[in-house]
Residue, then its C-alpha position, 0 to 999 in steps of 0.5 A: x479290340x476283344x483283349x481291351x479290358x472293362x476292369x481293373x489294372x490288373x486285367x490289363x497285362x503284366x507289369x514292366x517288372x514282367x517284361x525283362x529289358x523294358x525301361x521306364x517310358x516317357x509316355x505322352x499323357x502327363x511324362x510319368x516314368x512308370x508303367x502305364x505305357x506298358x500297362x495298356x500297351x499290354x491292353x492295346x489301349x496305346x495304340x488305339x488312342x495313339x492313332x486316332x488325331x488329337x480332336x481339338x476345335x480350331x483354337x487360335x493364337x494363345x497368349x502367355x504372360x509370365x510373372x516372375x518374382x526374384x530375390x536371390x539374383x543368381x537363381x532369378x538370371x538362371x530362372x529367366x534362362x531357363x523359361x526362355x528357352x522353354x517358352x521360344x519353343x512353343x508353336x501357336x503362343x505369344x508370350x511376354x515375360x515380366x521379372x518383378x525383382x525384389x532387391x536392388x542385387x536382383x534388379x541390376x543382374x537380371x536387366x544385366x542377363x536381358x540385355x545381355x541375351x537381347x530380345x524384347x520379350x522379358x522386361x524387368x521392374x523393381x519390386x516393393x517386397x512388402x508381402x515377398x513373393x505375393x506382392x512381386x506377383x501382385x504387382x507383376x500381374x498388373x503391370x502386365x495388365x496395364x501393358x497389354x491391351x487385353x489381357x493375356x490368355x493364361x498367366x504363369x506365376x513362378x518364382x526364383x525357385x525354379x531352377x530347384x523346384x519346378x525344371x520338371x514342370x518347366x520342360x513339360x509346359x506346352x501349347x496343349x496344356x496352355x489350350x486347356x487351362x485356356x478353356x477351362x476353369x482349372x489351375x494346374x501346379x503342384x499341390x500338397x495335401x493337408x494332413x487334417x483340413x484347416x478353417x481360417x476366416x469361414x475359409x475351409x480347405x484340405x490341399x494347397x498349391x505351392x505359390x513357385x508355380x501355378x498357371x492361371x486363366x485370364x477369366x479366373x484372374x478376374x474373378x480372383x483380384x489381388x493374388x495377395x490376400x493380406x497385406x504387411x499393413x494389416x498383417x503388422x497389426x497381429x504380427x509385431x515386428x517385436x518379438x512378443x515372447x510368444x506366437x502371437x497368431x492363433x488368436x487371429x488365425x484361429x489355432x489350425x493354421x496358426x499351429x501349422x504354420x508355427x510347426x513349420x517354420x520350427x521344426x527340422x523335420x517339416x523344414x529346411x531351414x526352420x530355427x527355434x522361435x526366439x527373439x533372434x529368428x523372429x524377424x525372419x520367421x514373422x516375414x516367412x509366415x506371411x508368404x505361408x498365409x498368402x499361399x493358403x488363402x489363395x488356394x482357398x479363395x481358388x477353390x470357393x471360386x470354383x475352380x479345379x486345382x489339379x497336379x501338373x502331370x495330370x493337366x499335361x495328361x488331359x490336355x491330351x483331350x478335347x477341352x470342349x469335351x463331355x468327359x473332360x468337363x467331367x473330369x474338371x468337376x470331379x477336382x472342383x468337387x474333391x481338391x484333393x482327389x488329385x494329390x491322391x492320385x498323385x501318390x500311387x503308381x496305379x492311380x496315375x495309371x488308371x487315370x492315363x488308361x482312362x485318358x486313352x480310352x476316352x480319345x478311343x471312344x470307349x466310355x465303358x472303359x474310360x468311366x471304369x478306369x477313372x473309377x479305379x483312378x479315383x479309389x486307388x487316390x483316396x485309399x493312398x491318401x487316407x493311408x498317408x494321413x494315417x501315418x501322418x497322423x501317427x507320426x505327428x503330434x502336431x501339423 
């Protein structure tokens, strides 16, 4: 084991560009298409870490409880397709699926589609769509409650989305990753960073996760409470359903995420399906803006709870180790300490590579290595997300 290197990624062999004939793999720590494989392949770390067992405690059976919200009712019965055929291939976890549909058209298609396909293992209620997604989630995670008699080991929140936004996600959902979030105070998902930090209501944060997909712990659920964090009844007091002339949010707000939540919703470039704020749009911008608050004010209220919000190929990445684990407790606190350290990591080839290099190396007990790729992992995220923010910045007159 000589040739296995204590330094960076460049001492660890040639790049896949090197290797004529060497496609993209699909590695085991985390599906990244990229060469991290044949990076510490080249080390000799793969086979190392690839021969040694997956050193988990006896776990026992894990329970899943799944909360979809639907509004457009071909994209929810596709949904739920898509998340059976996924969640009946995992070994060692019960689960249950909860549809919260948000309109009558999603209502009568989706409990068409379950009984249909047969099975008792996907219910379908109304939902209220007062707070659209986040009241579907909302009163899902407490039907779920109420039917279970203890409640259900991780919870998965996913939207109607799913068939556009999170296939990539769905596919790689598995009972290791199901263990680890089990056992750890952390939410994996998919998490954007924030080209300037916000501060709304003492709350202050620099990446958010995307409310279309998020796993969450039973013990976070409890801390958390309601997955809604305003309510249309309070929300009405500062968003009329008038038009007011103007975007009446910065006042109640503050200006940071009033700002960027109105350059959102009106700017093509930030959105697909922005429309200039007028009369008209109104009606449709005020209600979106609502669900926008709700993402962030979760995000927020996770990261003061403590707990670490991490890329989801980066969870599937270290739900290859012991969750018990001395490192992998370290590795949690790092994304508890810095949120947005794993949306930096996520921009960068070799971040990710260090990172899955250090991955390897703590399964091969090799600390030294281990600590010094994480090292890398790390400052290769911080220096691609400063330079994001600089261009970014560069770029925009406002968020």
């Amino acid at each position: 084991m000589n040739n296995i290197p204590n330094s960076p990624l460049e001492e660890a062999g040639p790049t896949p560009g090197k290797l004529p004939g060497s496609p993209p793999i699909e590695n085991e720590f985390g599906g990244y298409r990229e060469f991290s494989v044949l990076k510490w392949k080249a080390a000799g770390l793969t086979e190392v870490a690839s021969s040694l067992p997956l050193a988990r405690p006896h776990r026992r059976q894990l329970s899943l409880g799944v909360v979809l919200a639907g509004w457009d009712a071909t994209a929810t019965v596709r949904s739920v397709e898509l998340l059976r055929g996924q969640l009946r291939k995992l070994r060692g976890v019960t689960w249950s699926m909860l549809v919260v549909a948000n309109n009558d058209a999603v209502l009568a298609a989706a409990l068409a589609a379950t009984t249909a396909q047969g099975g008792k293992d996907v219910r379908v209620i109304s939902g209220s769509n007062h707070e659209a997604e986040f009241s579907a989630y909302e009163e899902g995670r407490q039907a779920v409650a109420r039917q279970a008699a203890t409640a259900p080991d991780v919870l998965l929140i996913v939207n109607d989305r799913l068939p556009a936004y999170a296939v990539h996600q769905l596919g790689s959902l598995n009972t290791d990753l199901l263990y680890l979030t089990s056992r750890s105070e952390m939410a994996p998902g998919h998490i954007y960073p924030l080209v300037r930090p916000i501060t709304v209501w003492q709350h202050r944060f620099s990446c958010f996760m995307s409310s279309y997909w998020l796993l969450l712990p039973a013990g976070a659920l409890d801390r958390l409470g309601s997955l809604c964090s305003v309510t249309m009844e309070e929300y009405a007091r500062h968003a009329p359903t008038d038009f007011p002339g103007h975007w009446p949010l910065s006042e109640w707000l503050g200006p940071e995420l009033s700002e960027y939540i109105g350059a959102y919703l009106t700017e093509p470039r930030l959105w697909s399906r922005s429309e200039p704020l007028d009369a008209s749009s109104w009606p449709r911008l005020r209600f979106k803006a609502l669900s926008i608050i709700n993402e962030k004010l979760l995000s927020a209220r996770m990261i003061e709870l403590g707990l670490a919000l991490i890329p989801w190929h980066q969870a599937r990445a270290m739900s290859q180790l012991d969750p018990t684990s001395a490192f992998s407790h370290s590795l949690i606190e790092i994304y508890k300490d810095r949120p947005d350290v794993g949306p930096g990591i996520e921009m960068t080839p070799h971040g990710r590579a260090y990172l899955a290099g250090a991955i390897m190396a703590a399964r091969a007990g090799l600390a030294v290595t281990r600590d010094r790729l994480l090292t890398s992992a790390t400052r290769s995220g911080d220096i691609a997300l400063n330079e994001w923010r600089s261009r970014k910045t560069a770029s925009l007159s406002r968020f």
